[in-house]
Structure formats: structure tokens, C-alpha cells
Phi, psi and omega in degrees: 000144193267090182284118195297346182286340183276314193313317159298315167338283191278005190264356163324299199293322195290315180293337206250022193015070190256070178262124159273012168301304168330280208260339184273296199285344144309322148250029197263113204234168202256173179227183180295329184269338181264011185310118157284106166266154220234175194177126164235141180238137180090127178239046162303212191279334186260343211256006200263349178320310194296319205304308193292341163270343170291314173320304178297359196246061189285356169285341178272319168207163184257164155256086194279320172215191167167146260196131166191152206257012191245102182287339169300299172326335210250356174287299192290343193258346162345279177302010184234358180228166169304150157344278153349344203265139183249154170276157167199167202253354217233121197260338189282354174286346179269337199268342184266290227322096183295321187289009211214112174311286176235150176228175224234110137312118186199043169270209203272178205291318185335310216258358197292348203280311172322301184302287197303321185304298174283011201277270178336297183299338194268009176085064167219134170319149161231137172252085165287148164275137168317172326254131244302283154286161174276344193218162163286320178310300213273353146304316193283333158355275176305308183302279187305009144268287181343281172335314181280025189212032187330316195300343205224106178303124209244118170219150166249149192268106188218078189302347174289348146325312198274317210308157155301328195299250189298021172265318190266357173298290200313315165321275196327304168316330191257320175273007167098343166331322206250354182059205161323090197268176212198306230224089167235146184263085208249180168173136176229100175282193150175165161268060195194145166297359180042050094012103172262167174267154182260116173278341192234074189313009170278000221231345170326301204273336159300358172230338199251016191311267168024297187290336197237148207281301191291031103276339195242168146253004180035170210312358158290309177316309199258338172228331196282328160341305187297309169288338161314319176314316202281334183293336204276328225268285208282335173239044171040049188213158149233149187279141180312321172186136232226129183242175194173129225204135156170204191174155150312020221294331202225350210214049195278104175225358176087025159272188190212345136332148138329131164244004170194131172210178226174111184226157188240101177261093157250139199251111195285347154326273192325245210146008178272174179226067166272148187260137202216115187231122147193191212201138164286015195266322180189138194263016179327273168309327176077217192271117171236169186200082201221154200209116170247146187226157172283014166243331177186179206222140183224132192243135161226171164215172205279331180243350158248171177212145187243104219259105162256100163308160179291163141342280200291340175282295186324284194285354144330280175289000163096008181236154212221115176052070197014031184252106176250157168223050153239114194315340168299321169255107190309117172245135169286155173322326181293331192091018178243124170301091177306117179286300174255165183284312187202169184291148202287170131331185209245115178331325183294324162293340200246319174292343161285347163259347162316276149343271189351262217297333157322308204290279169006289162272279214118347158335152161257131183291178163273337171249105160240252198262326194265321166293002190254340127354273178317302175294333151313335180269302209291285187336286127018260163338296185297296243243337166269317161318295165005288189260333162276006194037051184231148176290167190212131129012315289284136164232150175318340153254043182229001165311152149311000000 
């Protein structure tokens, strides 16, 4: 039972973010001998996104280079790295480079298994952007070269690892907060054909990678992930079997990704259904999140979060119409409990210091070869249901 005096305890503790993601990486500052130098290769919307936060990080890393086969990219990423820092179309000339500690992947998913391989073998920290490979062979791959290289820090980006936000969801869950969970809701929506513009039409399927098949993972890949991850992460499980619907629906453009879909994850350990959907047809919800239990229920968004107890949960904790009367715990007009007093960072921020400090020390991140192996399967997975309407498996040899 769910004591209302421990509830304050801990919801004191929830509010006042004493995580270390929170409070360590926040003041975790880098010095001149522990300076990275760094290299991103691909400098699309995430990789010139990531550049920009390495910028704000200058006690942690130089940008010594950085690498794209487009030259108007390697134009746009200008403002984001030092003068000094040289460009290149050719990623294996950063890979001879004996100066450049790690370097930071963010092309289209086809080339991530190729880049990351060689990456590993030339000695170099590696950050691959989610989701970590296109297929499960070249995850599992990818897991059986990592391994053989221990000395060398590996992490994928699936930053919501990192936030204090989903570091204490993931706490709630595991310490019961939420009782018996059954039920999760996921969605990443938009309104848009998610379209770049083309100066050259030689130049579509290399800027528009997204949109084709031989490249992409289409909106499983790119968005739904982050919440499959978190769930494999926050309840230490992965699904069993995986179901999955979709279609050209909205967008007859000559793509060949999917623009609205629906996949069904069940995990039968859990006792769980999670649902995970979404579409370029209408952006009404955004980012929805939502994880139900039988004491309460938790709604996120990427940088806040709300906690709503059950009925029975309510008279535990003393609240009657969303009115309590423990001073600790902030109840919204709604009857939800805010997990932190205000919103985090950009999830990114806290994974590049994450990174920092692995490469460093030698910490193992939290999202690295194997979780992003599991999530690289479920991605996979979710996508071959998709397109083939046939349910998919988890097999035993895709285990650790």
C-alpha cells in the first residue's frame, strides 16, 4: 500500500530534482586536459541540431571537423563549429585523424551501421543518432564488434534517457507508484508532408532519405522510437510480439515510407499493451505520452510531466477535488500532481554530458550497445508488421 506520508517523501524529493542526471551533469564541467575533440558526421537538421549544443558545451568538446556528401550542408554547419574546424565529403579522412577522440553520427539510418562499424574499429568514442541501425542483422552485428572493443565508449541517442523528467518517471515506475501498469499510450503526430526543399532534383532521394525505403525507417524510426525505448528502459523489458498497420494515406507523393501508422506492442512478462502511433495528417496531439496503472497514471511531454492518482490513490494522499492538505504536494486544478517544479532542458543537453563524462571516466551510459540493439529490434520489428500486416516475434537471440 501506498502510504500518504512516504508519498510526500518522495514527492518533495521528485520536486526538488536531486537526480544524478540533474544535479551532477549540471555541474559537471570539463577542464583543458579533458577537452574532446570531436567530429560529426552528417550535418542534416540533427546533426548541424546536435553541433549546436556541442557549441554551448566549450569546457567539453572542440569540433575539430565535420563531414557531409552535400556541400550546401557542410555551408549551413559553418556557424555552428569553430573556424579551425575543417570540412569534409569523405568521412573515412576523420576516421585516420589519431587527433579526434569521438565522433558523433547523424546521416540517414542506411549508412548508420557502416559509419559506426568503422568508427569503432579506427578506436573512436562513438554517439550514433537513434535508431542506432536499419535492420536487426546489422544490430546484432554491430552489438558483436562493440563488445570486442570495451575500452571504447559507445552511446546512441535516445536522450530521454537522460532527462531528470524520465529518470524520475522511470524511479515511479519501479518503486510502484503507478501500481499495476496495463496500459500505455504513445503518439507522435504532425501536420506536414515532412518535406526539405530540393535545389536539385538529382539531389531528392539524398535530402528527402526519410521519404524511401532503401534508406529510412520512416516515422517508426524517427520518432516512435524514443518512446518504445523508454518503455524497454523504464520497465526493463521488451515486447513479445508486435502488431502493425499503415499506409500511404495522406501524402500520394511518390514516397514510399509510410505517412500514418499504428503499431501494437505486447509485453507479456509486464502484463502489458502498448500503443504506439503516428501520422502527418494532423497535429492536434504532438507529442503525447501517456503510461496507466492501477494507482495512477502518468501524461508527459518532453520537457514536463504530470502524475494523476486513481480514486483510491486521491484518499490516500488526503485529495478531494483536486485540494490537499499536505503542503508538499502541489495538486493541479485538474487533480495532477507535477513530477518536477519546472521544465528540464533540451533532452540533448543532458545526453552530451552524459557522453562527456562516460568518455572520461569510463561510465557506461545508459543508452548504449545493447539497449540500442533492443530498440533497434523493436523498430525493425514494429515496421516489418507495418508493412507486411504479419505479427513479429521476439526471439531468443536477439537477448544480450
Amino acid at each position: 500500500m501506498m502510504h500518504r506520508r512516504s508519498f510526500i517523501k518522495n514527492t518533495a524529493l521528485l520536486s526538488s530534482g536531486l537526480f544524478v542526471s540533474d544535479t551532477v551533469f549540471a555541474s559537471l564541467g570539463g577542464n583543458k586536459e579533458n577537452k574532446l575533440n570531436i567530429a560529426m558526421i552528417g550535418c542534416g537538421d540533427r546533426g548541424k541540431g546536435v553541433l549546436s549544443v556541442i557549441k554551448g558545451m566549450p569546457d567539453k568538446f572542440t569540433t575539430v571537423a565535420y563531414c557531409d556528401v552535400l556541400d550546401f550542408r557542410l555551408k549551413q554547419a559553418e556557424k555552428y563549429v569553430p573556424t579551425a574546424a575543417k570540412a569534409f565529403k569523405d568521412y573515412r579522412t576523420i576516421l585516420d585523424d589519431k587527433a579526434i577522440d569521438a565522433v558523433f553520427i547523424a546521416t540517414p539510418l542506411s549508412e548508420h551501421y557502416k559509419i559506426a562499424k568503422d568508427a569503432v574499429l579506427a578506436g573512436k568514442h562513438v554517439y550514433v543518432e537513434k535508431t542506432m541501425t536499419y535492420n536487426i542483422t546489422e544490430a546484432l552485428s554491430l552489438r558483436e564488434i562493440v563488445k570486442k572493443h570495451p575500452q571504447q565508449i559507445f552511446q546512441v541517442g535516445y536522450q530521454y534517457r537522460y532527462s531528470p523528467l524520465y529518470f524520475k518517471v522511470k524511479d515511479m515506475i519501479q518503486s510502484g507508484w503507478l501500481g499495476k501498469v496495463s496500459q500505455i499510450d504513445c503518439r507522435w503526430d504532425r501536420n506536414g508532408n515532412w518535406r526539405r526543399a530540393v535545389p536539385d532534383p538529382s539531389l531528392e532521394r539524398k535530402i528527402n532519405w526519410r521519404m524511401y525505403k532503401a534508406y529510412s525507417g520512416g516515422l517508426a524510426a524517427e520518432l516512435l522510437s524514443h518512446q518504445i525505448d523508454f518503455i524497454n528502459w523504464a520497465f526493463e523489458t521488451q515486447p513479445d510480439e508486435i502488431m502493425g498497420a499503415g499506409g500511404i494515406d495522406i501524402f500520394k507523393d511518390g514516397r514510399e515510407t509510410y505517412d500514418n501508422i499504428q503499431s501494437i506492442l505486447r509485453y507479456n512478462e509486464k502484463g502489458m499493451v502498448g500503443n504506439f502511433g503516428a501520422t502527418c495528417g494532423n497535429a492536434r496531439d504532438g507529442y503525447l505520452f501517456k503510461i496507466k496503472g492501477t494507482k495512477g497514471s502518468v501524461s508527459l511531454l518532453t520537457d514536463t510531466g504530470v502524475f494523476y492518482p486513481e480514486d483510491s490513490t486521491k484518499k490516500e494522499l488526503g485529495i478531494v477535488d483536486g485540494v490537499t492538505g499536505a503542503t508538499k504536494i502541489v495538486v493541479n486544478k485538474d487533480g495532477g500532481v507535477p513530477i518536477l517544479d519546472k521544465a528540464t532542458q533540451d533532452g540533448t543537453t543532458y545526453a552530451l554530458a552524459e557522453f562527456y563524462l562516460s568518455v572520461t571516466t569510463g561510465k557506461r551510459p545508459a543508452s548504449n550497445i545493447d539497449t540500442g540493439t533492443q530498440a533497434a529490434i523493436c523498430v525493425a520489428m514494429c515496421n516489418e508488421a507495418i508493412y507486411t500486416g504479419n505479427k513479429q516475434l521476439w526471439k531468443k537471440e536477439y537477448n544480450t
